[in-house]
C-alpha positions, 0 to 999 in steps of 0.5 A, a space after each residue: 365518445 358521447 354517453 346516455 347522459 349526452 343524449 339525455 340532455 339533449 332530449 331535456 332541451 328538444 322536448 320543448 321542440 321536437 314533436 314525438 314522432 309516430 311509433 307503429 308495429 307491422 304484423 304483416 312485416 313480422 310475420 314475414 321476416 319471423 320476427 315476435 315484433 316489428 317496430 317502425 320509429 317514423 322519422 320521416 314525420 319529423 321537422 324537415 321530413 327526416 331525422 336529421 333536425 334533431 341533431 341540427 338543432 342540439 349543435 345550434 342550441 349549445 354554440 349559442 352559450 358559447 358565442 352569438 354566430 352571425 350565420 349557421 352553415 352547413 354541406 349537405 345532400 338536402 336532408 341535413 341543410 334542410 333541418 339546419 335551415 329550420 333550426 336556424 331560423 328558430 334561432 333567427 339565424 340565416 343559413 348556408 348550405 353546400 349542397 352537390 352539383 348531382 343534388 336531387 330537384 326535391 331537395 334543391 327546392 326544399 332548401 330554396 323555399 327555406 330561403 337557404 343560400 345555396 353554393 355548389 360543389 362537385 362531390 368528385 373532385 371538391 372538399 366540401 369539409 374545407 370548404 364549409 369551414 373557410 367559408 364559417 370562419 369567414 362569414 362568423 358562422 357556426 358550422 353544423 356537420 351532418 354526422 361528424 360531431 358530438 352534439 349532433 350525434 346526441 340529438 339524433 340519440 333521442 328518437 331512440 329514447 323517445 321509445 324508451 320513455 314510452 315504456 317499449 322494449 326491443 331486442 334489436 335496433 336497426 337504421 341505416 348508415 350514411 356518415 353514421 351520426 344517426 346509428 351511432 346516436 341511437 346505439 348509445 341510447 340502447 346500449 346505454 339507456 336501454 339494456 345491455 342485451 340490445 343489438 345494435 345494426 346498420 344497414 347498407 347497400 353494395 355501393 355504400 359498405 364504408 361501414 361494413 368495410 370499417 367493421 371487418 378491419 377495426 379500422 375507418 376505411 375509405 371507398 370511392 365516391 359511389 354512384 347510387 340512387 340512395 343519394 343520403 348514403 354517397 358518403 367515402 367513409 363514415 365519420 371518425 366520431 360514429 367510429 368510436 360508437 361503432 367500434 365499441 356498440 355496432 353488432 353488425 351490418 346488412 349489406 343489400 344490392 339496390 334492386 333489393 332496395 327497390 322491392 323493399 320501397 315498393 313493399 312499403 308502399 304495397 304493405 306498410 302504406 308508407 312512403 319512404 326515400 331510398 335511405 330508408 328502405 335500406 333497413 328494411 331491404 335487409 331485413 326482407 333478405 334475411 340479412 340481419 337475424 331477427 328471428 323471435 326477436 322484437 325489432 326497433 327499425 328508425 325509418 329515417 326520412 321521407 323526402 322524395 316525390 312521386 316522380 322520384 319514386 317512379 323513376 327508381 321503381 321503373 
């Protein structure tokens, strides 16, 4: 498992990098919840508009003192391949992506303005772990997993720690689960790098509860390939190296239903000004419906990302 001291390193290396993204307290949205503060970490305003550049780049950095890869590579539903394009090209590598037949246009064309080379898979009946792997070993590449990796899940730990050194407390850190890298990144950064008394959530919807699941059962369990508008969460199961974080520091999950996700996109975009992908809005679904207690309490929410178009965000709000 990844220790603070992970996460430090990778923060000493992105400080050159990575811009320090915006930090803001939401009165309204702590009045609402009961909460004494609310604070939303937007890495949405990230490289690549979402969180996932930071870990992409830490995995790039430290293959590069082992070896010189001909390529980077990665599988992705848009976020993910989208900051290892980035973080590629800063290291004059170019880039692979397998990305899902059911990808969103948005994301699709982010990955093609990159100059990504895409390849198709079907997410129902293809394995695009192996398929990533055979694809690396072949070509000379460096594969960057999306969450299933150590040093990606020590670069995600330094939003978290970006907090920290910005001399803000918190009692209870909050952010949504897809493989895991994000929120396991992140509890080891409060945990360890904070206070011991910090609590740590992750939030999910019905469809997409592989963690809550795993939670209940001390065990990783696998779901079927959920059909859901939260596209950045269609994973089976979270990945083994978040387990061992979730297992040691997650204090529970929120589980919403989607028409919860929908009030809490539209809530941010009527109370929070902020426009936000569905991933996103999952946390703070929770919090809206009392899913996670935060009364009296000072929350850290990471909003992970906003990557979608207004088109998108028509469709799912109706």
């Amino acid at each position: 498992m990844i220790t603070g001291a992970d996460v430090q390193a990778a923060a000493d290396a992105l400080a050159r990098v990575v811009p320090f993204t915006p930090l803001i307290s939401c009165v309204d949205l702590a009045a609402e919840i009961g909460a004494a503060e609310v604070m939303l970490k937007l890495d949405s305003m990230q490289k690549g508009g979402a969180f996932k550049f930071r870990g992409a780049y830490n995995r790039i950095r430290l293959s590069l003192e082992e070896e010189r890869p001909r390529r980077v590579v990665a599988y992705s539903s848009g976020n993910h391949g989208n900051a290892v394009a980035i973080a590629g090209e800063m290291f004059d590598l170019p880039c692979t992506v397998f990305i899902p037949k059911d990808i969103s246009n948005y994301k699709r064309m982010a990955l093609e303005e990159r100059g990504a080379t895409l390849i198709s898979y079907d997410r129902h009946v293809e394995d695009r772990v192996s398929m990533a792997e055979e694809y690396a070993i072949a070509e000379g590449a460096v594969l960057v997993p999306p969450f299933d990796d150590p040093s990606v899940i020590a670069g995600q730990g330094t939003s978290t720690l970006e907090v920290i050194n910005a001399g803000r407390t918190f009692d209870i850190l909050i952010a949504p689960i897809g493989g895991g890298g994000l929120l396991a990144g992140n509890a080891v950064t409060a945990k360890e790098l904070a206070t011991d008394d910090v609590l740590v959530y992750g939030a999910e919807t019905t469809q997409t509860d592989a963690a809550a699941r795993s939670l209940r059962e001390g065990k990783i369990v696998t779901i079927p390939p959920p059909e859901t508008f939260v596209d950045a969460m269609r994973k089976t199961a979270i990945g083994n190296e978040p387990w061992k974080v979730f297992s040691r520091y997650l204090d529970g999950v929120g589980v919403v239903g989607e028409e919860d996700v929908i009030e809490a996109l539209n809530y941010s975009l009527r109370i929070l000004k902020l426009i936000v992908e569905p991933t996103s809005a999952v946390p703070l679904a929770a919090l809206l419906k009392g899913r996670i207690p935060v009364s009296g309490k000072r929350v850290l929410l990471i909003i992970s990302g906003g990557n979608v178009t207004v088109e998108d965000l028509t469709n799912i709000l109706g």
